[in-house]
C-alpha positions in Angstrom: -19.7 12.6 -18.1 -16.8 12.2 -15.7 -17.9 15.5 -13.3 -18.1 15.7 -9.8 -20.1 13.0 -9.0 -17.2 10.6 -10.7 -14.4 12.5 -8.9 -16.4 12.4 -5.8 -16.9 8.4 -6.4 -12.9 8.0 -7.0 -12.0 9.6 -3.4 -14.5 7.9 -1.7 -13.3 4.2 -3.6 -10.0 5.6 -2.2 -10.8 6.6 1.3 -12.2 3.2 1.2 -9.2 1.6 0.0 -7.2 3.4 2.6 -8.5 2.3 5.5 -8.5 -1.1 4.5 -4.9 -0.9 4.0 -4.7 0.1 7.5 -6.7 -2.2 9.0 -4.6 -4.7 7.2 -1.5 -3.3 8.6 -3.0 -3.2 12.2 -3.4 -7.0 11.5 -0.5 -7.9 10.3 1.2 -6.0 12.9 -1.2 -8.1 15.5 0.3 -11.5 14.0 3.5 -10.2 14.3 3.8 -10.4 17.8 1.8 -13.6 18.5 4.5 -14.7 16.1 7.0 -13.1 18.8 5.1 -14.6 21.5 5.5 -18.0 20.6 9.1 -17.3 20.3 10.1 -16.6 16.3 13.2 -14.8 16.3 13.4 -11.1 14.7 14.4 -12.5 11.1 10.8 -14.5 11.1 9.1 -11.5 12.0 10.2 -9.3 9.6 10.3 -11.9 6.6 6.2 -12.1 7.6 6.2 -8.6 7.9 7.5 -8.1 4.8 6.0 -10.7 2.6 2.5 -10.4 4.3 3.1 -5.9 3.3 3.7 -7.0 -0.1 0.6 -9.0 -0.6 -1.3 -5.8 0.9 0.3 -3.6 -1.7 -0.3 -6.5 -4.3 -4.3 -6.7 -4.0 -4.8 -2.5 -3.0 -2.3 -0.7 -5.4 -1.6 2.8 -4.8 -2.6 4.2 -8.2 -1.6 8.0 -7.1 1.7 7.0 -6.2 2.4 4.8 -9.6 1.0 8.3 -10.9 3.5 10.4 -9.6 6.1 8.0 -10.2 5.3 8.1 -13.9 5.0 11.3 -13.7 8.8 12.0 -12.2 10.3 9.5 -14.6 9.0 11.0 -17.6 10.6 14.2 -16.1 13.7 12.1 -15.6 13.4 11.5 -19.0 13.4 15.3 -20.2 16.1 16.4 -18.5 18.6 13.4 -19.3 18.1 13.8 -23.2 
């Protein structure tokens, strides 16, 4: 049931996701500097930055990275007890 064609599906939904992120990035990097142009200081910039980042992350999670992440806590986990 889950063969290759699903694992093939789950990179391709992840390549997808990917370069959405980035084009989302390139954006956000584009409105940074108009912001600069019109003459926010650097503490604007980066709170966009930032906030604007987060909503990226927010709406495309990384599920590999919450993966490994679980993964290394729960070998945290092993070695502390």
């Amino acid at each position: 049931m889950f063969g290759p064609t699903a694992q093939i599906k789950e990179e391709i939904a992840s390549d997808t996701d990917e370069a959405q992120k980035q084009v989302a990035y390139q954006g956000i990097e584009e409105e940074a500097q108009k912001l600069k142009n019109r003459g926010a200081d650097e503490f604007e910039v980066q709170a966009f930055r930032q906030g604007a980042r987060e909503e990226v992350a927010r709406q495309k999670p990384d599920y590999g990275k919450y993966k490994q992440a679980a993964k290394q806590a729960a070998q945290y986990q092993q070695t502390v007890r």
